[in-house]
N, C-alpha and C positions, 0 to 999 in steps of 0.2 A: 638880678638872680642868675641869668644866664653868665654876668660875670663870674659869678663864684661856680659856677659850672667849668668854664674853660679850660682851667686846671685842669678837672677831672677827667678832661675830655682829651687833654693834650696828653695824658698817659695811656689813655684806649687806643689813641688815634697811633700813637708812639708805637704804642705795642700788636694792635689787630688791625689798623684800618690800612688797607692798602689803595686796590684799585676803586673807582668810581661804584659807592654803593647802589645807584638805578641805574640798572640796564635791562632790559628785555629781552635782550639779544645774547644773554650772558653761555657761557657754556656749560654746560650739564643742566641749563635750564629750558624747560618746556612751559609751554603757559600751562595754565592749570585748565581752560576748557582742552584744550588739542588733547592733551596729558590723559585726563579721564573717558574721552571719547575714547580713544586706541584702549583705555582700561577695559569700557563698557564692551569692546568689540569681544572681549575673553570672558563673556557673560556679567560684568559689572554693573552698577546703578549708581544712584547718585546717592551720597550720604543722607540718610535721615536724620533730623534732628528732634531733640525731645529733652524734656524737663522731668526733675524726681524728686520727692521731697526726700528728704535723709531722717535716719535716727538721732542723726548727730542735730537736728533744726535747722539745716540749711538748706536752699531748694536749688540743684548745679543743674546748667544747661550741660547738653551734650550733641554731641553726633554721634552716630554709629553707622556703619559701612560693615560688607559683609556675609558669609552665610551663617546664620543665627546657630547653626553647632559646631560653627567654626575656633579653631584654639581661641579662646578670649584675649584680647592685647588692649592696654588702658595705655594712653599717653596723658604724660602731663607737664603742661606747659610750665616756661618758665616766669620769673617775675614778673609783672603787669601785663602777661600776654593772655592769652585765649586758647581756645583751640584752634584760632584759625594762626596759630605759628606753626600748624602740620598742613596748611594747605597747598604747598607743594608735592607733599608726599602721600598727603591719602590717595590723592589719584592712582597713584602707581603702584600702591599696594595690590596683590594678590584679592582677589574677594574670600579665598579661602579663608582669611583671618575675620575672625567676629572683633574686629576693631572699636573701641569709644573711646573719643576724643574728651574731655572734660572741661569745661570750664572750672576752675577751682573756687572756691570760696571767697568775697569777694571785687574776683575777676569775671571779666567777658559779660553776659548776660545772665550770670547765679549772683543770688541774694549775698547782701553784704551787712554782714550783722557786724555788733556793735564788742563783739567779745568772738573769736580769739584767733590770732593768725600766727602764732607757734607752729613748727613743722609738729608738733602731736597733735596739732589738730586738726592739721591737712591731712596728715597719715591717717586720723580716726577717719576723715569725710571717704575716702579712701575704699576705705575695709565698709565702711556703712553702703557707698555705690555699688560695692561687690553682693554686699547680703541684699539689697534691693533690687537688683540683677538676677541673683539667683545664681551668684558664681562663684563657685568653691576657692580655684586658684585662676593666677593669672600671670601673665607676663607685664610687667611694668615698664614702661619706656617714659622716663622724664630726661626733659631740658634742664639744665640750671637748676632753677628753683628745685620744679620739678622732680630733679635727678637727685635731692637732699630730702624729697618726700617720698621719693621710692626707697631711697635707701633707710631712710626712717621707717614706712610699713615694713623689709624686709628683716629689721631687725627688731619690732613690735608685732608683730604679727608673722613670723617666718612661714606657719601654713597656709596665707594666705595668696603666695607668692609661687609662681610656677621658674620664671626668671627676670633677670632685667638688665635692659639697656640704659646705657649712664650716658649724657652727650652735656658736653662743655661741663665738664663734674671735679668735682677735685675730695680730698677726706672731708674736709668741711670749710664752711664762709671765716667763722671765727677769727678774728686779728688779720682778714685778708685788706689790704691795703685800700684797692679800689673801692671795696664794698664799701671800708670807713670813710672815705674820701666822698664816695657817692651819699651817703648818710649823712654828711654834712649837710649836704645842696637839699637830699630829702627832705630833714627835718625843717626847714626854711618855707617849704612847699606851704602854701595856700592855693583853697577854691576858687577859680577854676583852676584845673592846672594847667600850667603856661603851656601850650603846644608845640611852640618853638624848641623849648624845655624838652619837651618827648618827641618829639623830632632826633632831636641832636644827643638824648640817648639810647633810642632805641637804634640809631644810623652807626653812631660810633659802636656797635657790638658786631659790627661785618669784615670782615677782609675782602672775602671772595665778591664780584657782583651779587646783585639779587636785581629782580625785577622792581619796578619802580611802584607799579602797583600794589607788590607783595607789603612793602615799605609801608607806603599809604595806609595799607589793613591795621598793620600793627600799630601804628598810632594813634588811628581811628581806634580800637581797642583798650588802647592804654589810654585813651581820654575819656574812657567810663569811670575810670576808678578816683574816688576821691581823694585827696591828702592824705588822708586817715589810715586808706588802706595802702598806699605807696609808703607812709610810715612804720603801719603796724608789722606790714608784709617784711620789708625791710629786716626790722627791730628782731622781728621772730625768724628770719634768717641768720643774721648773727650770730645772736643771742645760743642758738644749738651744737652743739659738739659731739659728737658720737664716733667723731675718729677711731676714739681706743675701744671702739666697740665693732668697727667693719670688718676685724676676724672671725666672725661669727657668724656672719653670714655665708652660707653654703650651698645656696641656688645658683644654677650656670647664669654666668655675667659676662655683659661684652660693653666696655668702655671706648667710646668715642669722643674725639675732642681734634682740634687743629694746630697747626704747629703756630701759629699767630692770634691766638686767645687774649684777648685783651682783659681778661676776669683771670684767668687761673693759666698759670705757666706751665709746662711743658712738664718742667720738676714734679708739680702738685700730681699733675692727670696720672704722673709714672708712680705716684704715694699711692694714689687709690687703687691704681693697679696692684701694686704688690700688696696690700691693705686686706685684698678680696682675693683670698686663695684661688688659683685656677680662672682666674677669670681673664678675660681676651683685652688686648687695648690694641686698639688700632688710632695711629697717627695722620690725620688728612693733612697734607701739604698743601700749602700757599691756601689757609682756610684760616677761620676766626673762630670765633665763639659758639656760632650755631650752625653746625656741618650738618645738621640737617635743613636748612635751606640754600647753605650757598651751594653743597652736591647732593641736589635732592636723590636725581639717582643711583650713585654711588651710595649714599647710606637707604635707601630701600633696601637696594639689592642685599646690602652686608646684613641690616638687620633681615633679613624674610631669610636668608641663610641659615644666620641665627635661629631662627624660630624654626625653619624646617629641622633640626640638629637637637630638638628638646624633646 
């Protein structure tokens, strides 16, 4: 199986993978305890975690960090991650932000039912963690996946959306090459999933260093989730197109992505840009797919910019 990988692997690596993905030592990187202590010193704490069941029937872990009347901000992670793919960056957040991090449906430690992993039904779990919250509108920040499910609530739900950050995003997955490529090797997948397997994809998604341990998390994470849902997740990313519909969205947006994206080209990130009226793109250099780990605080800072500006 890792044969029919390789392929897939040699166009990520082609395309995003540059220097040595574990380093510790990396630059714009802080460990995550040093990180959040210097936080805690500007009145910070440690993220709380907690569980909810939904209208939609699914029951999503979360964290939350924060002061509780603080502008609300929801992240959500990208394909077979968690929320601990912001654990470099909740540190550094401001406390001002009433922040939650999500595990999605499922991912990470939320229930993983046996129907449906369409982005309309990420989007509904979405707007359902909002009315269980007690939160009118919100700022959305997704990864990937993620950044296909905010923009799906944003254009299902537009009043429930204050604004949103896009990172590694493009108009949509549909006919995108790698994803079909990687769909191949998915659909192949049986119990357990090979680890090797999620090693060598969740590694090929870096350019920049990242921490060796950050590494580790995430594949410890992505070795929760079954076949089923590395399939279904997949299938129902594809599967959605709403391209000819990102004109319509009119909440302020601020698009992040790296000039060595190993998922979505430089061309795509500049499509969703002009896609989304008025909205902001910013290009990280000598960066890959997830510019929110490999500069963690380069994109705090940009987004909490962001957020003070709404």
């Amino acid at each position: 199986m890792l044969r029919a990988l390789r392929p897939l692997l040699a166009v990520l690596l082609f395309a995003g993978c540059g220097p040595d993905v574990a380093s510790d030592s990396a630059p714009d990187l802080v460990s995550a305890p040093a990180a959040l202590a210097d936080s805690d010193r500007h009145g910070g704490s440690n993220p709380r975690e907690g569980s909810v069941r939904l209208s939609t029937g699914v029951t999503l872990r979360y964290v939350e960090q924060g002061r509780q009347d603080g502008p609300v901000v929801v992240l959500l992670h990208g394909y077979t991650d968690s929320h601990h793919t912001w654990d470099l960056d909740l540190p550094r957040f401001s406390r001002d932000f009433h922040i939650y991090a999500l595990d999605q449906r499922g991912h990470g430690d939320s229930s993983r039912p046996a129907c449906c992993y369409t982005q309309q039904a990420f989007a509904k779990d979405v707007v359902a963690f909002l009315d269980a919250k007690r939160v009118s509108r919100a700022v959305l920040v997704g990864h990937s996946m993620g950044s296909f499910i905010a923009q799906q609530v944003a254009l299902d739900f537009p009043n429930r959306v204050k604004g949103l950050v896009l990172v590694g995003s493009a108009p949509t997955v549909a006919g995108n090459e790698v994803a079909l490529g990687l769909k191949e090797v998915v659909d192949t997948l049986t119990d357990p999933v090979d680890p090797a397997f999620i090693h060598e994809f969740q590694a090929s998604t870096f350019y920049a260093p990242i921490p060796a341990s950050y590494l580790n998390t995430l594949v410890s994470e992505s070795s929760k989730l079954p076949a089923r849902v590395w399939q279904d997740a997949l299938d129902g990313l594809i599967a959605e197109d709403h391209s000819s519909r990102l004109g319509r969205i009119r909440v302020p947006t601020l698009i992040i992505g790296g000039d060595h994206d190993g998922f979505f080209s430089v061309a795509e990130q500049r499509a969703l840009a002009r896609a989304i009226r008025g909205s902001k793109y910013l290009l990280y250099p000598e960066t890959g797919h997830a510019p929110h780990a490999e500069r963690p605080q380069r994109f705090v800072n940009d987004v909490q910019q962001f957020l003070e500006c709404l």
